[in-house]
C-alpha positions in Angstrom: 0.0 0.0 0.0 1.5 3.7 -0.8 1.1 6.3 1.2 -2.4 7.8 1.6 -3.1 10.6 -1.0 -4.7 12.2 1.9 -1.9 13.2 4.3 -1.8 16.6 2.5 -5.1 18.5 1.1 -5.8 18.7 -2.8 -6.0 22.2 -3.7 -9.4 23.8 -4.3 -10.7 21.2 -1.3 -11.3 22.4 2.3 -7.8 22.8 4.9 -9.3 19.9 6.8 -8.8 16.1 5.7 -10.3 13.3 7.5 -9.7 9.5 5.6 -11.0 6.1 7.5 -8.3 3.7 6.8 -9.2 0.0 6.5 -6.7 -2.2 7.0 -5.9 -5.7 7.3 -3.3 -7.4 9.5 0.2 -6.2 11.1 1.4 -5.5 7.6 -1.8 -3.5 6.1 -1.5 -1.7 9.2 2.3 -0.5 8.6 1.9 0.4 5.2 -1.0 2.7 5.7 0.7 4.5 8.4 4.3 4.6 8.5 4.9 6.1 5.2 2.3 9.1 6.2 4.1 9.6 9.8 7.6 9.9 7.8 5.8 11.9 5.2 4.8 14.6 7.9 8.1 14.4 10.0 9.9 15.4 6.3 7.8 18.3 6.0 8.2 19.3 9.5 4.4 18.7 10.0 3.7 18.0 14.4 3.0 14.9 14.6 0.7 13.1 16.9 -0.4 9.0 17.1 -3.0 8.0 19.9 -3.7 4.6 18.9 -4.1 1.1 21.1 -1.1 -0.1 22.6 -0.3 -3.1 20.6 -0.4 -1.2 16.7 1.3 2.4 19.4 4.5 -0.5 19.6 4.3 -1.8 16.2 4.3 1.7 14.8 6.6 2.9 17.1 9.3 -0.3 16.4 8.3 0.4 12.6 9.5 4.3 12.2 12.9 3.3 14.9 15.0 6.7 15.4 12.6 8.5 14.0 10.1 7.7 16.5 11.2 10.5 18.8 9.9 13.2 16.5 6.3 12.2 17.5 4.3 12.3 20.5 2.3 8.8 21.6 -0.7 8.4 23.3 -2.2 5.1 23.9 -6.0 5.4 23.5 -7.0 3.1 25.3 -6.1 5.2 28.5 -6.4 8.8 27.2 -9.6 7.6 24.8 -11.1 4.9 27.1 -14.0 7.5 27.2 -14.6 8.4 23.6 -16.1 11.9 24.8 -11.6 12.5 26.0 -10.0 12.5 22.6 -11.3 15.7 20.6 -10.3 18.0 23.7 -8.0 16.4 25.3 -6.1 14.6 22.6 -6.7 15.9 19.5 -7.5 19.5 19.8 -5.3 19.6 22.5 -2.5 18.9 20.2 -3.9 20.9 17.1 -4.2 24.2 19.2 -0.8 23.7 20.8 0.3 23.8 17.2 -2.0 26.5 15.8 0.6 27.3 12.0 1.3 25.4 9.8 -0.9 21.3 8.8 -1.2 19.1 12.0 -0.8 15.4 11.5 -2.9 13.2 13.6 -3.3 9.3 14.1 -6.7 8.7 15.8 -7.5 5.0 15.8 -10.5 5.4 18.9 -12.2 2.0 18.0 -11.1 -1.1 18.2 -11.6 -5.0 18.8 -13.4 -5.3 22.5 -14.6 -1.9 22.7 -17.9 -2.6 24.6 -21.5 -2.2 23.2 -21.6 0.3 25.6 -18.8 2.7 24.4 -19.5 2.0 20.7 -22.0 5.0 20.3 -20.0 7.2 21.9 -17.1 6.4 19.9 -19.3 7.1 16.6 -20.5 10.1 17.7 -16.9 10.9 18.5 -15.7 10.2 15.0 -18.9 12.1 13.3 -18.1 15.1 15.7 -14.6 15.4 14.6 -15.7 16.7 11.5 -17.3 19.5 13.1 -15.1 20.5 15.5 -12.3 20.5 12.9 -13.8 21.8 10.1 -11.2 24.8 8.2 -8.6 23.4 10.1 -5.0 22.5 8.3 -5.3 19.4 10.4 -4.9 15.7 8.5 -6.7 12.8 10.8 -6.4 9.5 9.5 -8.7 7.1 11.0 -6.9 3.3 11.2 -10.3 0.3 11.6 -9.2 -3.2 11.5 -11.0 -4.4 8.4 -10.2 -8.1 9.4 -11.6 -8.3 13.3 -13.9 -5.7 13.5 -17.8 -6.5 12.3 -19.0 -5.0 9.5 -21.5 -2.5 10.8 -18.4 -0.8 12.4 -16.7 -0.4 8.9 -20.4 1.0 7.5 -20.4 3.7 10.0 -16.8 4.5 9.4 -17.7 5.4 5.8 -20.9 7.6 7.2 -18.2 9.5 9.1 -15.3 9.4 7.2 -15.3 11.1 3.2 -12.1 9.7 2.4 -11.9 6.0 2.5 -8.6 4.0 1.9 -8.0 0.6 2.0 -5.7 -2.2 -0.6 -7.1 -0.8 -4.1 -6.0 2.9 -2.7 -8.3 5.9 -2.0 -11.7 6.8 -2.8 -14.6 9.1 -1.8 -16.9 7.7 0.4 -20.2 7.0 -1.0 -22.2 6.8 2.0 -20.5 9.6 3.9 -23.2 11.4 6.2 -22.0 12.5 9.5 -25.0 14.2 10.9 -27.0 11.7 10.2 -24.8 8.7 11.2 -24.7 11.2 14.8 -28.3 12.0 14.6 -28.7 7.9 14.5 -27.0 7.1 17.6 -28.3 10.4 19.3 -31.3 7.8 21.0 -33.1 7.5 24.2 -30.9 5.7 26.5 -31.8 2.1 27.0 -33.5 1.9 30.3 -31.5 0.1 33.5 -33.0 -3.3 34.9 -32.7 -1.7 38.6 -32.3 1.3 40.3 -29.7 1.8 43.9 -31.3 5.2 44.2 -32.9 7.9 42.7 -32.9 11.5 44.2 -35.5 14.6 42.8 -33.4 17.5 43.4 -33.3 21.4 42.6 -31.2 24.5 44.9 -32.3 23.1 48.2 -31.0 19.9 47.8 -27.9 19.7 46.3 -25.8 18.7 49.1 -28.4 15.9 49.6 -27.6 14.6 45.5 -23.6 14.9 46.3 -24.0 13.0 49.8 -25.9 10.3 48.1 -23.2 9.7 45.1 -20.4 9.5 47.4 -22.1 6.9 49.5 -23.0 4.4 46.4 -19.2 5.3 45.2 -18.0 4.2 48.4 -20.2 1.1 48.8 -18.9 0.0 45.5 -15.7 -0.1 46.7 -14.3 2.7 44.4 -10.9 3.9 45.5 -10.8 7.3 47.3 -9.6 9.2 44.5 -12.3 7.8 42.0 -15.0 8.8 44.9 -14.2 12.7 44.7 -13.8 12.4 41.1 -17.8 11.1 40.9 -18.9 13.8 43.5 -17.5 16.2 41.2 -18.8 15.0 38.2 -22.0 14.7 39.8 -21.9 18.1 41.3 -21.2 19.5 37.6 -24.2 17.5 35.8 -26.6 18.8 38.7 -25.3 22.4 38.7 -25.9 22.0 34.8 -29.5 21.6 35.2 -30.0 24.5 38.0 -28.7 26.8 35.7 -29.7 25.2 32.2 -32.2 22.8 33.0 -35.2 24.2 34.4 -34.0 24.9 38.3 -34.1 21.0 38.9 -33.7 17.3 38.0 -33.5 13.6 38.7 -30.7 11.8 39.8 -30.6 8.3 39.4 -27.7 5.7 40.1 -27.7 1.7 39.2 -24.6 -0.3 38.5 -24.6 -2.5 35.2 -21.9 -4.5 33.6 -18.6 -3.4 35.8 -19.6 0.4 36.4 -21.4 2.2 38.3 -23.8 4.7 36.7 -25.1 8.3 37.6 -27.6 9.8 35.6 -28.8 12.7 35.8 -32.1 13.9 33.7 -33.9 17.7 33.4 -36.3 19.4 31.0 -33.1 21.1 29.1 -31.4 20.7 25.5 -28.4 21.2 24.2 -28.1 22.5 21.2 -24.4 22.8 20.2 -23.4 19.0 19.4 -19.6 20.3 20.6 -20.7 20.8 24.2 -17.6 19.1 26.7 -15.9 18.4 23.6 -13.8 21.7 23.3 -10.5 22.8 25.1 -11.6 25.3 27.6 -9.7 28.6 28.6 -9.3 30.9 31.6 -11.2 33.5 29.9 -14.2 31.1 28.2 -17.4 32.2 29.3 -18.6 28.7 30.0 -18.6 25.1 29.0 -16.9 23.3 31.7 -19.2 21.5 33.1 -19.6 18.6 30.5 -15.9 19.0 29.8 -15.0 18.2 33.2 -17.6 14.9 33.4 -16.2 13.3 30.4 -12.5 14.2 31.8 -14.0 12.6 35.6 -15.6 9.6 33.9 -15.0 6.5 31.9 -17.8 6.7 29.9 -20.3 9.7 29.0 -23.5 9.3 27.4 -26.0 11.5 26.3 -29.2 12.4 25.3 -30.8 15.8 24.3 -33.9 16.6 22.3 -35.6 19.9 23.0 -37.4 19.7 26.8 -35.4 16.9 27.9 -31.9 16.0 28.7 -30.1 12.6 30.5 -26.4 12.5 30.4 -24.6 9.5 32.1 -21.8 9.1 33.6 -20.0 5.4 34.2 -17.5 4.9 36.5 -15.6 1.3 36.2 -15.9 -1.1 39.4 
């Protein structure tokens, strides 16, 4: 495979390049990314690959000296929750190197990422082409063509318009980010039990906090992880005092290895971006959100106009 066309834009085509590469094996893997890491690092584009540990080595072995010129991330720690990488990760890295093209590596999906996380991480990967759009930033996008199933590589082409694979590049047919978001932007599946569940507005905050520190603790989270969810849930109820109607439900359950905390209002949210943008001293707002998906390791959520339920798991 020769290097993707797509690690530098095609002129009278937008600053921002976004191809899905599908690839197959150890092999297929190398030959789609190496040569476009060595291509950027000869141009004296930054660098950046956040990727799962196993292809982070192979890469890494692959490129040897040259190595150093890039920064690694292993995504399965910084991208465990999906709702991390654009702020934290990608546009983290793109701001911190505003002139000049930005080469990225995101690969946020892979074999044994749970049913759980898999929405997120597609409305992660249709987001991106928001929150970069005009950008001289180049992400390609590795999927494992051979072990991942095939509805993952049908939403990569929803969310990717460059597609590349062993019979080179091509535009993708199907490619529909909004939608493909819009699609995984449903009610959340409702839990089979409930540890508690809390009705709360300004005269009863302390009562909400109280009550998610004493599930955290029963659950035998460590003592760092228990102020992290007293925060997190002292950000999403603070979020619906001030944007959600004056109040809101809190509800907590544990399902398959986390523990949840939910908390529901009569908002919306209408910017899509919302916790998914750097934040700086003198922003006017959006922290709140930010700070749960940086808190948690897994973020969901739901918004349609006069209701809002965002999730946050925390791994048992």
């Amino acid at each position: 495979m020769s290097e993707p066309e797509a690690a530098k834009p095609r002129p009278g085509t937008a600053p921002f390049v976004h191809p899905a590469l599908f690839y197959r094996g150890a092999q297929g893997y190398l030959a789609g990314t190496a040569p476009f890491v060595r291509e950027g690092l000869r141009l004296g584009d930054p660098v950046v690959v956040a990727a799962p540990g196993p292809n982070l080595r192979l890469l890494r072995s692959e490129l040897g000296e040259s190595a150093t010129g890039v920064r690694w991330v292993d995504m399965t720690q910084a991208g465990r929750n999906p709702g991390r990488i654009i702020p934290g990760v990608l546009r983290g890295f793109a701001d911190a190197h505003a002139h000049g093209r930005v080469r990225m590596i995101g690969e946020p999906i892979w074999p044994g990422r749970s049913e759980a996380e898999y929405p997120a991480c597609v409305q992660h990967e249709a987001l991106i082409n928001l929150a970069f759009a005009g950008r001289a930033v180049t992400i390609l996008c590795p999927y494992d063509a051979e072990r991942l199933d095939p509805r993952v590589l049908a939403d990569a082409a929803a969310t990717h318009p460059l597609l590349i694979d062993d019979e080179g590049e091509r535009p993708s047919a199907t490619y529909a980010p909004e939608r493909l978001g819009r699609a995984y932007d449903v009610p959340l599946p409702e839990p089979a039990g409930l540890l508690a569940v809390l009705a709360f507005d300004d005269t009863n905050l302390d009562q909400a906090r109280a009550l998610a520190v004493e599930h955290a603790r029963r659950s035998g989270l460590a003592a760092d992880r228990v102020m992290d969810v007293e925060l997190a849930v002292n950000e999403m109820a603070a979020n619906s005092l001030a944007h959600g109607g004056g109040a809101g439900d809190l509800r907590i359950w544990s399902q398959d290895e986390y523990l949840i905390y939910e908390v529901r209002d009569t908002g919306f949210i209408a910017d899509p971006l919302v916790g998914r943008r750097p934040v700086t001293p003198d922003s006017p707002g959006g922290r709140g959100v930010l700070l749960v998906h940086q808190l948690s390791d897994l973020v969901r959520l739901h918004t349609r106009p006069g209701r809002t339920a965002i999730r946050a798991h925390f791994a048992i």
